[in-house]
Backbone as JSON, one array per atom type, in Angstrom:
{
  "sequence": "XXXXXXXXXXXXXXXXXXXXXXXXXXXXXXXXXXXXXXXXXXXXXXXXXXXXXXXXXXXXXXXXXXXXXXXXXXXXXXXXXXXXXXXXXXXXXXXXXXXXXXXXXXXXXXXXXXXXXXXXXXXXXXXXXXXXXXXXXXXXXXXXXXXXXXXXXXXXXXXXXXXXXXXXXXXXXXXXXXXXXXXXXXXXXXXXXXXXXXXXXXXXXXXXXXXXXXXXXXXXXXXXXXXXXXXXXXXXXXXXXXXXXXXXXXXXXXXXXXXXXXXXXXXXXXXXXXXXXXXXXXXXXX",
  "N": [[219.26, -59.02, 118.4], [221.7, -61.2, 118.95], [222.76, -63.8, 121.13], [224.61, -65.74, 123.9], [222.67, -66.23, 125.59], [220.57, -67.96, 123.76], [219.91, -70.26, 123.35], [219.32, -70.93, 126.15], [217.8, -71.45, 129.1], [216.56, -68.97, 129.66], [215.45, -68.17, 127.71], [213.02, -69.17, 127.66], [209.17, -68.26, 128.43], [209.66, -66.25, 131.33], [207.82, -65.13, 134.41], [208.0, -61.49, 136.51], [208.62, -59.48, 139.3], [208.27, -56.64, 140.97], [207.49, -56.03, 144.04], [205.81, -54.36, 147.34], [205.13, -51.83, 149.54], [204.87, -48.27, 149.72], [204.44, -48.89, 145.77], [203.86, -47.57, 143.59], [205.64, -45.48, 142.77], [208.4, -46.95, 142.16], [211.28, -47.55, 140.03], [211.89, -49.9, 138.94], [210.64, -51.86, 136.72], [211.02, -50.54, 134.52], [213.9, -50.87, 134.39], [214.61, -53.22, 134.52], [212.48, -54.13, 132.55], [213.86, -52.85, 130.2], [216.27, -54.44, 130.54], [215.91, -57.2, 129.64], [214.69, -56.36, 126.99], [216.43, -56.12, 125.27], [218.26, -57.99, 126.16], [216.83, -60.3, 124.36], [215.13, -61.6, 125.76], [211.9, -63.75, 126.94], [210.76, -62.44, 128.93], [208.52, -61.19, 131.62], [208.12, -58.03, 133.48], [206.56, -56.95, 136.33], [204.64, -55.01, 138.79], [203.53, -54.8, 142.24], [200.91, -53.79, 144.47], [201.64, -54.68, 147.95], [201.29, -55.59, 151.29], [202.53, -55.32, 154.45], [200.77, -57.46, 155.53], [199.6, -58.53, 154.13], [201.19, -60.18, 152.57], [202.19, -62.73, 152.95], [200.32, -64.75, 151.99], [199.92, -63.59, 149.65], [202.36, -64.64, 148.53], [202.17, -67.28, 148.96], [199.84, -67.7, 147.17], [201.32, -67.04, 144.55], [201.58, -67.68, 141.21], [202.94, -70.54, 139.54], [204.12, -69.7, 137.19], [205.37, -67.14, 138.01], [208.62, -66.52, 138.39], [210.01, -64.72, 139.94], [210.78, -62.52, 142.58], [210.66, -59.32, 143.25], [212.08, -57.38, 146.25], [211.16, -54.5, 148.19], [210.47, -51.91, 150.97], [207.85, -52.47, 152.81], [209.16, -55.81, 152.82], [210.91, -56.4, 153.17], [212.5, -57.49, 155.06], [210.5, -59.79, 155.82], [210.26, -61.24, 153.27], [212.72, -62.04, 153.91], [212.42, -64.38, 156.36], [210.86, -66.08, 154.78], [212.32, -67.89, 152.8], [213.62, -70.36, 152.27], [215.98, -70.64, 151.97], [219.47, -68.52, 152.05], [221.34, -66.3, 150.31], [224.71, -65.24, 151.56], [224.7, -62.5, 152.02], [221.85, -61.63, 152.77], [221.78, -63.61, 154.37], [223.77, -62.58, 156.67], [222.09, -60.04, 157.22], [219.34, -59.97, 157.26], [217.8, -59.63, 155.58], [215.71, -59.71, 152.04], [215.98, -58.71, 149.17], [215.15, -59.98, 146.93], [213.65, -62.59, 145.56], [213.81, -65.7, 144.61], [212.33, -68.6, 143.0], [212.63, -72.02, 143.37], [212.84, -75.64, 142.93], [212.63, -76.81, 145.63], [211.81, -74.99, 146.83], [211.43, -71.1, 147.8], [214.32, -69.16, 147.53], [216.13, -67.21, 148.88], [218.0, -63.09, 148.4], [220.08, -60.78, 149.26], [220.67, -58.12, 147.0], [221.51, -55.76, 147.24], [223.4, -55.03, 148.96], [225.87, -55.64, 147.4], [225.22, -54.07, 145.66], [225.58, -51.29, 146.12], [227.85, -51.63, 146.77], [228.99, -51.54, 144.19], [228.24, -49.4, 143.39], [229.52, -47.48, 144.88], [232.04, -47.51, 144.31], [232.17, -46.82, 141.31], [231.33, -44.35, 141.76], [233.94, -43.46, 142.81], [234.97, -43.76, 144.84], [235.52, -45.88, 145.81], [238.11, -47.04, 147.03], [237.97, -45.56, 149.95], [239.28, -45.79, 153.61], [238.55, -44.78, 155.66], [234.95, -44.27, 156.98], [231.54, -43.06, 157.44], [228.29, -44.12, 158.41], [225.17, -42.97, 158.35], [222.31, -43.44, 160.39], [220.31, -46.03, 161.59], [219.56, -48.32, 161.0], [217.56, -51.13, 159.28], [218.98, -50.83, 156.43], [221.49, -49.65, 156.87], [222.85, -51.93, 157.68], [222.9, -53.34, 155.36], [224.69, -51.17, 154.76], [226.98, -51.49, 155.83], [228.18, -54.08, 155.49], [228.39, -53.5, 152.6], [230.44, -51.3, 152.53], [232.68, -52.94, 154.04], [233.21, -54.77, 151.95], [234.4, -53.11, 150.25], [236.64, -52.34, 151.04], [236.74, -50.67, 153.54], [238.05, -49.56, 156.88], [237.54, -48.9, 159.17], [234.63, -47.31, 160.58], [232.23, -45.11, 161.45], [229.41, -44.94, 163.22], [226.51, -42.58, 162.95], [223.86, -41.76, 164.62], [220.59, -41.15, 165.93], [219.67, -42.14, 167.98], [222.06, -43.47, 169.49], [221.45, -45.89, 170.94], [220.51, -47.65, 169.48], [222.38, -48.53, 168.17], [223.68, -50.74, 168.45], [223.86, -53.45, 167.67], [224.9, -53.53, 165.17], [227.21, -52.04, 165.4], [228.69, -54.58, 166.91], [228.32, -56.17, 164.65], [230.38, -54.99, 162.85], [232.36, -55.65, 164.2], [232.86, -58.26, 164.03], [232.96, -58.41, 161.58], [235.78, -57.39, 161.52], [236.0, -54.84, 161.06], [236.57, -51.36, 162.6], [234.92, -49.85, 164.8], [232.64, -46.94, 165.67], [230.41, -45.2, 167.82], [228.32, -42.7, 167.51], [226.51, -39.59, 168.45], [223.89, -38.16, 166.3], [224.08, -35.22, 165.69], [226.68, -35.08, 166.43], [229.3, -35.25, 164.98], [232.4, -37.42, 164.6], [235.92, -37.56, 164.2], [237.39, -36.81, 160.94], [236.5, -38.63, 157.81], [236.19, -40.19, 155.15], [234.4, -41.07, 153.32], [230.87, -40.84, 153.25], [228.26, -42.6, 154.15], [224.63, -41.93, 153.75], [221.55, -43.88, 155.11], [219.71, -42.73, 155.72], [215.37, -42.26, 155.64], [214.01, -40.13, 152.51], [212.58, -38.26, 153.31], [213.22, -37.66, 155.74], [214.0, -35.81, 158.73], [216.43, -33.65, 159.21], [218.41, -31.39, 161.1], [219.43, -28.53, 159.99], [222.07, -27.76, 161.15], [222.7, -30.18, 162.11], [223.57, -31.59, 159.64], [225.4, -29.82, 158.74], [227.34, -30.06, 160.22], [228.12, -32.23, 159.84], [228.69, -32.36, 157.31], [231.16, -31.2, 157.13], [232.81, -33.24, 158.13], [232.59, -35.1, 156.54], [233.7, -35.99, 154.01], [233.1, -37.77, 150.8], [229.72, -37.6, 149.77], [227.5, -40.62, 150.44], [224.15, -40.66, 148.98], [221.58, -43.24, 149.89], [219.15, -42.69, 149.05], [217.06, -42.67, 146.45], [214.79, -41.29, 145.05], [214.37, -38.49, 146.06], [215.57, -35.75, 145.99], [217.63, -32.93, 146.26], [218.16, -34.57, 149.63], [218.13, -33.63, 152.81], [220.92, -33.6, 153.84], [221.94, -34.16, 151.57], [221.91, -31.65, 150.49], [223.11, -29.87, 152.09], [225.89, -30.88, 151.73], [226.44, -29.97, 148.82], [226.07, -27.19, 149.39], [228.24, -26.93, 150.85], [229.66, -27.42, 148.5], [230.65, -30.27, 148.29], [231.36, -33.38, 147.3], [228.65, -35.3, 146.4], [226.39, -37.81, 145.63], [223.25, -38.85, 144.86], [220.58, -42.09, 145.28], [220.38, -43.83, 142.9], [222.59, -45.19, 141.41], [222.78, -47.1, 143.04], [220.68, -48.4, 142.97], [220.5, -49.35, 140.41], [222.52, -50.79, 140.23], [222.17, -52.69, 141.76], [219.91, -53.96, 140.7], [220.85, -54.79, 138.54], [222.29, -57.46, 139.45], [220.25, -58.68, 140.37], [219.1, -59.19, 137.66], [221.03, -60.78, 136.86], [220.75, -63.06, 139.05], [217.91, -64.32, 138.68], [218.53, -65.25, 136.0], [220.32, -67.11, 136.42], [220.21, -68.22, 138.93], [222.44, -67.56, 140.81], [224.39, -64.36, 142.1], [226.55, -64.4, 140.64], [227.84, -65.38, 137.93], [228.5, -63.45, 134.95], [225.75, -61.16, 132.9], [225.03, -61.7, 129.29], [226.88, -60.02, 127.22], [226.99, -57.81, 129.19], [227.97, -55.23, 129.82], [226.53, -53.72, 127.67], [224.01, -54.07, 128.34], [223.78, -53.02, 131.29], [224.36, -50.32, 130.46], [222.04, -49.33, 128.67], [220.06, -50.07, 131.04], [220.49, -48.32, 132.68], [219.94, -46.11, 130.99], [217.28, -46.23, 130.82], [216.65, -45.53, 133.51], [217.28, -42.86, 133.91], [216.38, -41.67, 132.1], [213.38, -41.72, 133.35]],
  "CA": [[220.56, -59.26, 119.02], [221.72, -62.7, 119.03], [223.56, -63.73, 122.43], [224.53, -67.11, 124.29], [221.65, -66.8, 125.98], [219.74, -68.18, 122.78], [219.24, -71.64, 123.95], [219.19, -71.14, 127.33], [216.52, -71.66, 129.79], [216.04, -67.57, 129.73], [214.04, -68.43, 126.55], [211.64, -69.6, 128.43], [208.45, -67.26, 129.16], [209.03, -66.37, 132.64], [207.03, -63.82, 134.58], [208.57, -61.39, 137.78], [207.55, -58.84, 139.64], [208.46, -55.92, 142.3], [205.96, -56.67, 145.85], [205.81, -53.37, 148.04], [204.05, -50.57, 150.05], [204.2, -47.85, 148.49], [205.46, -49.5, 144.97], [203.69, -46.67, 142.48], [207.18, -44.73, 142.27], [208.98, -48.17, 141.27], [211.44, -47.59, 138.7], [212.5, -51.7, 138.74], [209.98, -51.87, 135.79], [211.68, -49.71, 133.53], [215.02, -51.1, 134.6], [214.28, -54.64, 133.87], [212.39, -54.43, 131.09], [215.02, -52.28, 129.39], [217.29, -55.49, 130.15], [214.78, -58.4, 129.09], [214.3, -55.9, 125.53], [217.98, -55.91, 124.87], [218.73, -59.57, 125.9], [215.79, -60.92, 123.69], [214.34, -62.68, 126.77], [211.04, -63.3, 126.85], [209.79, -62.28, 129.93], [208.02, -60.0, 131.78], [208.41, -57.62, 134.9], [205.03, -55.91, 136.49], [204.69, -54.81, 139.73], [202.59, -55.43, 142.57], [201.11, -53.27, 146.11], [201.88, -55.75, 149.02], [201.61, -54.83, 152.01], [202.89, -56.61, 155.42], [199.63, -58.03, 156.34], [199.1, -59.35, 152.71], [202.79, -60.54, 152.03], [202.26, -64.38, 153.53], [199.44, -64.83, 151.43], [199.93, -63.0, 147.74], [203.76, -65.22, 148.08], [201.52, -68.51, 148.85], [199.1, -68.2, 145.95], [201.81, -66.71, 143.49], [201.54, -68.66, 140.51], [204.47, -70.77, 138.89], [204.74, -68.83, 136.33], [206.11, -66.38, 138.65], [209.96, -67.08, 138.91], [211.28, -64.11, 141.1], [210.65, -61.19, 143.08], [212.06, -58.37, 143.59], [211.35, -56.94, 147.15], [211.37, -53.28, 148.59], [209.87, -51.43, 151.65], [208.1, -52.76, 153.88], [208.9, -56.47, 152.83], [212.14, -57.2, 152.86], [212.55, -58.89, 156.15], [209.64, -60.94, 155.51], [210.7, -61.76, 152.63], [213.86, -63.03, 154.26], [211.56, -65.21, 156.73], [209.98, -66.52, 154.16], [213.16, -68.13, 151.58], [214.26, -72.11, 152.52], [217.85, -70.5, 151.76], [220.03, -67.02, 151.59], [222.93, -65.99, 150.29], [225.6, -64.73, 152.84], [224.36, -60.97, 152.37], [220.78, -61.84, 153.15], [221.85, -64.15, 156.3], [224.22, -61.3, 157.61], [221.27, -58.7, 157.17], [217.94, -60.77, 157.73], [216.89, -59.32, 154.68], [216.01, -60.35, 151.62], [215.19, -57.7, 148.68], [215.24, -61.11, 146.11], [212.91, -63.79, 146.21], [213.92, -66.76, 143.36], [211.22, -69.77, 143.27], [213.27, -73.37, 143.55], [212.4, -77.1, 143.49], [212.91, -76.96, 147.29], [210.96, -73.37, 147.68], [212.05, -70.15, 147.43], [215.55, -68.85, 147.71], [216.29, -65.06, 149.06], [219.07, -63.14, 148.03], [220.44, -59.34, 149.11], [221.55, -57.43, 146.42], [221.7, -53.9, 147.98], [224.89, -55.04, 149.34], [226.3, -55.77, 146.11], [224.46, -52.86, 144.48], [225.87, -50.53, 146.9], [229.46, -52.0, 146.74], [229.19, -51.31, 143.27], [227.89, -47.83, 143.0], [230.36, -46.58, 145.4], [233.65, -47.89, 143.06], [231.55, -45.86, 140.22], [231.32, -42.91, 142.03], [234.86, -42.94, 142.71], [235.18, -44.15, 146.72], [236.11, -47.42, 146.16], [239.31, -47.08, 147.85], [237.75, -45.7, 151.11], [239.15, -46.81, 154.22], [237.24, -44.67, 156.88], [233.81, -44.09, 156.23], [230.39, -42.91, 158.56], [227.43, -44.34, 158.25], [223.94, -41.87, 158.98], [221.05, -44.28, 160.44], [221.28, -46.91, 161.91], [218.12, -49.34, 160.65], [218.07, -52.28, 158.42], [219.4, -50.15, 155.51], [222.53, -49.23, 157.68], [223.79, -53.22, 157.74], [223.45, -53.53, 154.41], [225.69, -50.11, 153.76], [228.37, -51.71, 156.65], [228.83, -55.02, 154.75], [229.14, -52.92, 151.33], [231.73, -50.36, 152.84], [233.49, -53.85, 154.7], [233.42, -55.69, 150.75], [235.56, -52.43, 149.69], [237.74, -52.76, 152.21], [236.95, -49.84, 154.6], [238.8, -50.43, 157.83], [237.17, -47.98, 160.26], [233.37, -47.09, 160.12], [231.75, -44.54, 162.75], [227.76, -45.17, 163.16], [226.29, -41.57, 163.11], [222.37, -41.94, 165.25], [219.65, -40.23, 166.87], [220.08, -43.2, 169.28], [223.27, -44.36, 169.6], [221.64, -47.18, 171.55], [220.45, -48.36, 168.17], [223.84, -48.8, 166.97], [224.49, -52.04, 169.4], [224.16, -54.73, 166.36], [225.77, -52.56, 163.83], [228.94, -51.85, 166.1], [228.9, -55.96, 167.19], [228.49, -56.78, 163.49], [231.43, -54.39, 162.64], [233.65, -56.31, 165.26], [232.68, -59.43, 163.46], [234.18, -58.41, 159.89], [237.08, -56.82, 161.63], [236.02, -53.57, 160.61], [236.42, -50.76, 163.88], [233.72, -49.2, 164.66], [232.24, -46.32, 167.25], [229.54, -44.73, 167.48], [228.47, -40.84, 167.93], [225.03, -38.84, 168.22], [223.65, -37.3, 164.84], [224.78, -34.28, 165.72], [228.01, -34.8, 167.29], [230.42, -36.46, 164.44], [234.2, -37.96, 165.88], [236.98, -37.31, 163.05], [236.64, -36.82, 159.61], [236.07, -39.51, 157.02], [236.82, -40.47, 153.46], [232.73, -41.47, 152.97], [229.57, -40.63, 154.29], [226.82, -43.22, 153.26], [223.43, -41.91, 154.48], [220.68, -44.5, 154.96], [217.99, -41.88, 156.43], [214.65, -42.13, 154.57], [214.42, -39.07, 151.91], [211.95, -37.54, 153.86], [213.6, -37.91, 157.53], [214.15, -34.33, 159.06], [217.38, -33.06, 159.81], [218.5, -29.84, 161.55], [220.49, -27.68, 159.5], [223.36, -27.3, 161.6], [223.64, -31.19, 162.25], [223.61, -31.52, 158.31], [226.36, -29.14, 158.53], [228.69, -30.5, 160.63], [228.39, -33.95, 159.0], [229.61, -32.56, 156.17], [232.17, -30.45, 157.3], [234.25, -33.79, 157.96], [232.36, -36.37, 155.85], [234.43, -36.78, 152.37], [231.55, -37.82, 149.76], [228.32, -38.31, 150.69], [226.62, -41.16, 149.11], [222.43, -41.16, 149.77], [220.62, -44.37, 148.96], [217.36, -42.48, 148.56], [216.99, -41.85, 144.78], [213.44, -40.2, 144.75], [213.86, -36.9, 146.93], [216.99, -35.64, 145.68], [218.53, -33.22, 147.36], [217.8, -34.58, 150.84], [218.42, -32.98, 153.72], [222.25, -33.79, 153.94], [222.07, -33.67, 150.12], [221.88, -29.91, 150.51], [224.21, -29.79, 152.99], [226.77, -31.13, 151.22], [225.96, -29.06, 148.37], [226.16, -25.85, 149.79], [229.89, -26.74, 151.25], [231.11, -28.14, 147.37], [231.73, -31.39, 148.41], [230.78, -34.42, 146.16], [227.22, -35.57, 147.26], [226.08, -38.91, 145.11], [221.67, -39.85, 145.09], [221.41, -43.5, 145.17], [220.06, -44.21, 141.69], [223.21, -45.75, 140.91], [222.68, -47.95, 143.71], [219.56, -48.87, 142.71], [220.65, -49.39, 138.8], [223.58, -52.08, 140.06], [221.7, -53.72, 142.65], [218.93, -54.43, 139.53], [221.73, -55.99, 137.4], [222.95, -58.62, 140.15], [218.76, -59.58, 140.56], [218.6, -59.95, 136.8], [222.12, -62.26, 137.17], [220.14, -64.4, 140.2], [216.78, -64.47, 137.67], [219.03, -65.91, 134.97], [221.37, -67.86, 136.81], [219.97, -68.61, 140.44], [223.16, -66.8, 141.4], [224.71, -63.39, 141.69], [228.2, -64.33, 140.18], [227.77, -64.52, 136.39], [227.64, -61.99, 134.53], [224.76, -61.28, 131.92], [225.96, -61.79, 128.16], [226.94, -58.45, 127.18], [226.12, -56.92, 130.35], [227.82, -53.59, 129.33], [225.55, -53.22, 127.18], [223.0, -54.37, 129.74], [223.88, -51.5, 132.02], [223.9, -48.91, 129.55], [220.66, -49.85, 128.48], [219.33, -49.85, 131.81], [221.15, -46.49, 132.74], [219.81, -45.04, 130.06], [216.22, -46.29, 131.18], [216.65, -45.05, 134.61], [217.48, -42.16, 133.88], [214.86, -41.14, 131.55], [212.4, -41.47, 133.97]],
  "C": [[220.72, -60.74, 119.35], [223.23, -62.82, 120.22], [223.9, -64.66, 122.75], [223.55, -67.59, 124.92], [220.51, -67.36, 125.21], [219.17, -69.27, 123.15], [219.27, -72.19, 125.15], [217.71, -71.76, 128.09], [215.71, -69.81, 129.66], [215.3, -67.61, 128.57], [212.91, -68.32, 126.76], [210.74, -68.25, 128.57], [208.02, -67.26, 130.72], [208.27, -64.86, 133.16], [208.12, -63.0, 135.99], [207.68, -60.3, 137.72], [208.55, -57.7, 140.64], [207.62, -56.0, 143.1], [206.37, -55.09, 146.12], [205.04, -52.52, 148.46], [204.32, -49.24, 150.68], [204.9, -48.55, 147.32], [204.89, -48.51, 143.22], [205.38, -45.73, 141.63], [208.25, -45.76, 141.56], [210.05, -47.93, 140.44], [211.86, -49.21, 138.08], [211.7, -51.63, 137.36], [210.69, -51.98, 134.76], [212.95, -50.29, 133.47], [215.01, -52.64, 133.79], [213.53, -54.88, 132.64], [212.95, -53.72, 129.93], [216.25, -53.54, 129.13], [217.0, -56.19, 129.2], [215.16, -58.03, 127.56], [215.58, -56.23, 124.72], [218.1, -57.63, 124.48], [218.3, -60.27, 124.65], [215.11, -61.63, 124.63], [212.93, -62.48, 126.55], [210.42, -63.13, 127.97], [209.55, -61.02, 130.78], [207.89, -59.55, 133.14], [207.28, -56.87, 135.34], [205.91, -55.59, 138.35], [203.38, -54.21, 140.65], [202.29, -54.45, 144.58], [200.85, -54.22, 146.42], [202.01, -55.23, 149.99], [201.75, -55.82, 153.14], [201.84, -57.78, 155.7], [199.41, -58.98, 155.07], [199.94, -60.37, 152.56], [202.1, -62.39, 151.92], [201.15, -64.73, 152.43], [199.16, -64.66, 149.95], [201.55, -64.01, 147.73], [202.96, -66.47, 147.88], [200.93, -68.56, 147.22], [199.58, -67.36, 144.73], [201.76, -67.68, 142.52], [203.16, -69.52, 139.96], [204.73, -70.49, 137.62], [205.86, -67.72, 136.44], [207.27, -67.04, 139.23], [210.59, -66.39, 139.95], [210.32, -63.44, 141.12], [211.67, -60.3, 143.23], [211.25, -57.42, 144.99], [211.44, -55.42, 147.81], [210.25, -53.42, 150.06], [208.11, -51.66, 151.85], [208.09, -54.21, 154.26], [210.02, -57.32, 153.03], [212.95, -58.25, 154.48], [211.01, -59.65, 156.32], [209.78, -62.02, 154.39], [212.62, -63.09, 152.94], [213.32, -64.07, 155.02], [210.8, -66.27, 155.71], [210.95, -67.88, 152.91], [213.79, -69.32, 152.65], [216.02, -71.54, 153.19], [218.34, -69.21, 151.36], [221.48, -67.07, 151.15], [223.74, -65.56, 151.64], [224.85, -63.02, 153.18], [222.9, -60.98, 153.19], [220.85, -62.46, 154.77], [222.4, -63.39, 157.17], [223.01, -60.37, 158.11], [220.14, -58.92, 157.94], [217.5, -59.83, 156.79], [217.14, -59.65, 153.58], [214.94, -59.09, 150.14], [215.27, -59.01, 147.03], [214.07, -62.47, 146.43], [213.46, -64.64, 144.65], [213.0, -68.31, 144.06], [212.6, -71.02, 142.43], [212.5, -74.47, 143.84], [212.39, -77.09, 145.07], [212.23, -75.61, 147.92], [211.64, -72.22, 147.08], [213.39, -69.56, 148.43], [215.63, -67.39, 147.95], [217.86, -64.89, 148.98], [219.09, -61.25, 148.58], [221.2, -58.89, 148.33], [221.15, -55.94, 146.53], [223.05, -53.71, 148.31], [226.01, -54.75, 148.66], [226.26, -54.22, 145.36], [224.93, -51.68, 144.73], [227.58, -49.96, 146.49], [229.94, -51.19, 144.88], [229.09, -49.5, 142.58], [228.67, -47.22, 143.75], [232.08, -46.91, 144.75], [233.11, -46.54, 142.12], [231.63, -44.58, 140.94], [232.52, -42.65, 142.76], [235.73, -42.96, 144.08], [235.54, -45.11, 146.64], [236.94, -48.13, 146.83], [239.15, -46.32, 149.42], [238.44, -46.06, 151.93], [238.63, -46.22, 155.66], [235.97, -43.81, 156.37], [232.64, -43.7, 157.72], [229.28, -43.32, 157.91], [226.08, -43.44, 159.19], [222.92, -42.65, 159.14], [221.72, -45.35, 160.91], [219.95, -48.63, 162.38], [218.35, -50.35, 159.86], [218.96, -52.13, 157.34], [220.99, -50.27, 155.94], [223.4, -50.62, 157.55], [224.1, -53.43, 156.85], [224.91, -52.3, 153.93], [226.86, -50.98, 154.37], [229.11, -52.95, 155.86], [229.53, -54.14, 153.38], [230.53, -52.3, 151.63], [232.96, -52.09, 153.13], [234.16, -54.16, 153.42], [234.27, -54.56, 150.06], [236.51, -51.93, 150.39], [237.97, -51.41, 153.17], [237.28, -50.56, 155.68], [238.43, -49.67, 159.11], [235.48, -47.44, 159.74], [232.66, -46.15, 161.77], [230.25, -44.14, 162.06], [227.26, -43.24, 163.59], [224.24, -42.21, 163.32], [221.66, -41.12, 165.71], [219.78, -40.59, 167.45], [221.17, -44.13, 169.33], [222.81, -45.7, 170.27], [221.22, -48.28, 170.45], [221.19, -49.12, 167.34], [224.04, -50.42, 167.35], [224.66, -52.72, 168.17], [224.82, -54.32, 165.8], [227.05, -53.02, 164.39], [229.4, -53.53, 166.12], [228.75, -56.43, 165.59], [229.85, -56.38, 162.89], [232.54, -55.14, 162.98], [233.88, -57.33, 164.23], [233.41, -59.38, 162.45], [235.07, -57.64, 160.51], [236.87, -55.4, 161.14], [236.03, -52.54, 162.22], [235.52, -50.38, 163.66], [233.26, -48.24, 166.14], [230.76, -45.67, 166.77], [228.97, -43.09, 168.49], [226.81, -40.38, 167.18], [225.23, -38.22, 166.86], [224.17, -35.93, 165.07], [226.19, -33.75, 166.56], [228.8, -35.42, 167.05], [231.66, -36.45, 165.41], [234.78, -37.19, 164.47], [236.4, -37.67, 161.82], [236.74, -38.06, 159.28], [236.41, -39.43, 155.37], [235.52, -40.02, 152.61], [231.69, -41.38, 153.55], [228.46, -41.38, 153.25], [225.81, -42.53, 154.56], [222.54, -42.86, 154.49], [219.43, -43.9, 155.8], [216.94, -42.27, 155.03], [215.06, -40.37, 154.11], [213.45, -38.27, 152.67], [212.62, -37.17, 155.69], [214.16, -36.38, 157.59], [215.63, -34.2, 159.93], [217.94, -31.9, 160.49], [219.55, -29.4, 160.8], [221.6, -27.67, 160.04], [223.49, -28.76, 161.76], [224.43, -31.61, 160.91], [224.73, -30.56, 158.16], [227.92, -29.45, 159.44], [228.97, -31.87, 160.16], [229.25, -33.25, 157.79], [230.79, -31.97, 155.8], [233.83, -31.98, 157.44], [233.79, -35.24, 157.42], [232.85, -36.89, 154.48], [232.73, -36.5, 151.44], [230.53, -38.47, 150.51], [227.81, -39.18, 149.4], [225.16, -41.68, 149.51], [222.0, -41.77, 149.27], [219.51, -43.84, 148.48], [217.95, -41.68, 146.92], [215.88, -41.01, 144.53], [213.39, -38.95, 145.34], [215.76, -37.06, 146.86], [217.23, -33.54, 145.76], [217.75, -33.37, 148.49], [218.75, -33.28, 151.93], [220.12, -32.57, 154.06], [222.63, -33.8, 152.28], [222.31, -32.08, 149.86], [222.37, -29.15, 151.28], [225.63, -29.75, 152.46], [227.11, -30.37, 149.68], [226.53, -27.52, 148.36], [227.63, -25.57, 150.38], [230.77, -27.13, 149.93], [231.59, -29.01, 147.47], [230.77, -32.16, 147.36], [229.89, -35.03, 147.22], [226.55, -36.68, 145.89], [224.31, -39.12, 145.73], [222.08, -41.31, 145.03], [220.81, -44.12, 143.91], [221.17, -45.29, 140.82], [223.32, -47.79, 141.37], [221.85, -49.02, 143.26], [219.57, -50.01, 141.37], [221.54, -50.65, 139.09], [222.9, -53.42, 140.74], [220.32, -54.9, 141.46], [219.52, -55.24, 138.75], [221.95, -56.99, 138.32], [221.24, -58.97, 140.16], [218.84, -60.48, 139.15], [219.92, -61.42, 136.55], [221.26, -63.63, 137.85], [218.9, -64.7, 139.22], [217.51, -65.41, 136.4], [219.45, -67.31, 135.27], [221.24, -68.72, 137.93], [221.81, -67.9, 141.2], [223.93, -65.15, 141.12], [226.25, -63.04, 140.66], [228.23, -64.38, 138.24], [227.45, -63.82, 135.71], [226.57, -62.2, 133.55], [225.71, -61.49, 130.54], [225.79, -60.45, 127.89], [226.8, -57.25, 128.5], [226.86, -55.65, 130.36], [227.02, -52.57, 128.77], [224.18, -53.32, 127.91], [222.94, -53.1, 130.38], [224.09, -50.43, 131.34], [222.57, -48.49, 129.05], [219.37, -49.1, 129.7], [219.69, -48.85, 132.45], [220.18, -45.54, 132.52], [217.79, -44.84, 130.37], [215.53, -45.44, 132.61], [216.87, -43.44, 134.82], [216.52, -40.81, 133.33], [213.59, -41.02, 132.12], [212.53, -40.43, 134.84]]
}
């Protein structure tokens, strides 16, 4: 396949990587080197256990061969600590699931935000404008910016501890988005959208899982590996539209390999239809 990227710098043999702990389940691998194969690039994506205690240490004596990371659980605010410079999503969040190596150091970048924003157009919410968010942890800021960037205009924080919510709600204010907040089992008014950001394992009670989805619209759960979750099977069992986050996962992977190409998230790949079909089709297969 012959592309514009022929005499680029993406020529070049660079190396990347996924960091994380656990990072056996992974599918970034598969995703990225489904792109790379397509593009003709020559370079190559592995992936690597890291674990907090290690992090400072396996980033130091990365080699420069190694151009990027790609960061997951439990690194991604270290990884934001760790980057000279962030994009806006990363400085909103304090996280940083991107690492790009720069003359001046390394650069962090959030594309979850992005990745998010994008997988909820695709699955047909895009137009949203009140939405609940389930959790209310690092995960949770990134969903509030995504929902904000498709112009929801009302957002109610669903918690075990509403006192958790404080930043969330005060970040909410900030982009003009409203915001309240209400115990896990004691939603306010319905909703358009229900993003969950519980892990896939996090335990729900049947009946709260049932009144969420009695006035939550579509549910859309970031966790892609434990499918149906708890509120996955909730939603489910009432017939409403219930979204894993694989899609999430699949868009947020195209804006990395953009920042890997480009040092930013704004151009697109050449072909990148074919790009994301590609890597779809990779993701899927696993």
């Amino acid at each position: 396949m012959t592309t514009a990227a022929a005499e680029s710098p993406t020529r070049r043999p660079h190396r990347f990587a996924v960091w994380g702990d656990p990072i056996d389940h992974s599918r970034s691998p598969a995703l990225h080197g489904a792109a790379y194969a397509l593009l003709g690039w020559p370079w190559e994506y592995g992936r690597r256990r890291v674990d907090e205690a290690s992090f400072r240490d396996e980033l130091a004596a990365a080699p420069a061969s190694v151009r990027g990371l790609s960061l997951t659980m439990p690194l991604k605010s270290l990884a934001h600590r760790a980057a000279g410079r962030h994009d806006a999503a990363a400085e909103a969040t304090g996280a940083a699931n991107t690492l790009v190596r720069t003359r001046e150091g390394w650069a962090g970048f959030n594309t979850d935000v992005g990745g998010l924003a994008r997988a909820l157009t695709e699955a047909g919410v895009g137009d949203a404008e009140e939405a609940r968010i389930v959790g209310a942890g690092a995960t949770a800021t990134s969903a509030l910016l995504a929902l904000h960037r498709i112009g929801v205009r009302r957002v109610e924080v669903s918690a075990r501890r509403p006192e958790a919510a404080r930043a969330l709600v005060a970040l909410a204010e900030h982009l003009g988005v409203r915001a309240a907040v209400a115990p896990l089992g004691q939603p306010g008014g319905a909703v358009d959208l229900t993003v969950s950001t519980l892990p896939g394992d996090a335990p729900v009670a049947e009946s709260d899982a049932e009144r969420l989805a009695a006035s939550g619209g579509t549910l859309y759960d970031v966790v892609y590996g434990t499918w149906p979750t708890a509120l996955g099977a909730a939603w489910q069992r009432s017939g409403l539209p219930a979204h894993p986050g694989a899609t999430m996962l699949l868009h947020q992977a195209v804006l990395q390999i953009r920042i890997f190409a480009s040092g930013g998230a704004e151009e697109p790949l050449p072909d990148e239809d074919a790009v994301v079909a590609v890597m779809r089709r990779a993701l899927m297969g696993g």
